[in-house]
Structures are given as C-alpha cells and as structure tokens.
C-alpha positions in Angstrom: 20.8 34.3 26.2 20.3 31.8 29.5 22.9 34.2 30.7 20.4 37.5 30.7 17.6 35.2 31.9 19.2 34.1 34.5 20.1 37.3 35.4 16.4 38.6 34.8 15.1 35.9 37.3 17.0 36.5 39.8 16.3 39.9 40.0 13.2 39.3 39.7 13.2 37.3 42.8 15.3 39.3 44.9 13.2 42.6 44.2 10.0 40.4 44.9 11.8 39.6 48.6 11.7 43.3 49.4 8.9 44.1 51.8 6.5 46.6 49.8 7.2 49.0 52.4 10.7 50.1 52.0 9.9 50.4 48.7 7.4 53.2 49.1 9.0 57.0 49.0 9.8 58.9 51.7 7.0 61.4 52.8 7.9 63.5 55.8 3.4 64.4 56.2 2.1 67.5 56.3 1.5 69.0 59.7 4.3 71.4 61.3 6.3 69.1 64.2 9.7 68.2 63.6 10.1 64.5 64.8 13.5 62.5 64.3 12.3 59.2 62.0 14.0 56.7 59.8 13.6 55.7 56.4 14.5 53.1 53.7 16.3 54.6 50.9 15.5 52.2 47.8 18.2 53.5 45.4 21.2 53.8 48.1 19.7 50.4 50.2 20.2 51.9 53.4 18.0 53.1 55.7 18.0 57.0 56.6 17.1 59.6 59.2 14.5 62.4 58.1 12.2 64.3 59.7 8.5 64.0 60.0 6.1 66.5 60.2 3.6 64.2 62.9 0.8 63.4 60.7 0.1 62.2 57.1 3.2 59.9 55.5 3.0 56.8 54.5 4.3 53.0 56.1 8.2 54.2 55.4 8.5 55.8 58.6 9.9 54.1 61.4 10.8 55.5 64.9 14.0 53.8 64.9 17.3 52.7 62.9 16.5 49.0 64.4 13.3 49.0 63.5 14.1 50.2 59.8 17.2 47.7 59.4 15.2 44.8 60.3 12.2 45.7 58.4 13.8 47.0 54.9 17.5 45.7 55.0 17.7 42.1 56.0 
C-alpha cells in the first residue's frame, strides 16, 4: 500500500511539473498556409514537426525544435 502511494505522488508531482502547454493537443488552425512548426507530443514525450495552417491553433506551436525542447521536454 505505501508502495502504490508512493507511486501515485510522484506521479502526481511529475505530471504537475509539465508546463500546461505541452500538454494541450496539437491543432494545425484553420486557414490554408503550409508553415513548418513544432509540437509536444504528450504520449511519445518528444517534441514533433507538423504543419500549421497560419492562423487559429492553440499555445502548442512553436517555430522551432529549440524552442519546443526547452519549453515541453526539460
């Protein structure tokens, strides 16, 4: 029992250290451009390249791989 609330906690705390950005789903907008952007990919961990439409989104859109890695993965 101490065991699984251990293990609760700390999840708990490192899902809590996660900026709420890299959290939110990718959303490539809704106008018709094709721009090169990067993404945090909650399930794999990693940040991603997709492509975004110029307008609309959300926060989960970075212009690049450095910005996302510093942002979502450290």
């Amino acid at each position: 029992m101490k065991l699984f609330c251990f293990l609760v906690l700390f999840a708990a705390v490192v899902y809590a250290a996660i900026n709420p950005i890299c959290l939110e789903p990718t959303d490539p907008g809704r106008c018709m451009f094709r721009i090169p952007r990067y993404t945090y990919n909650s399930t794999t961990g990693r940040c991603e390249r997709f492509t975004w439409r110029g307008c609309g989104g959300n926060s989960n859109n970075f212009v690049t791989m450095a910005n996302c890695s510093e942002t979502c993965e450290s």
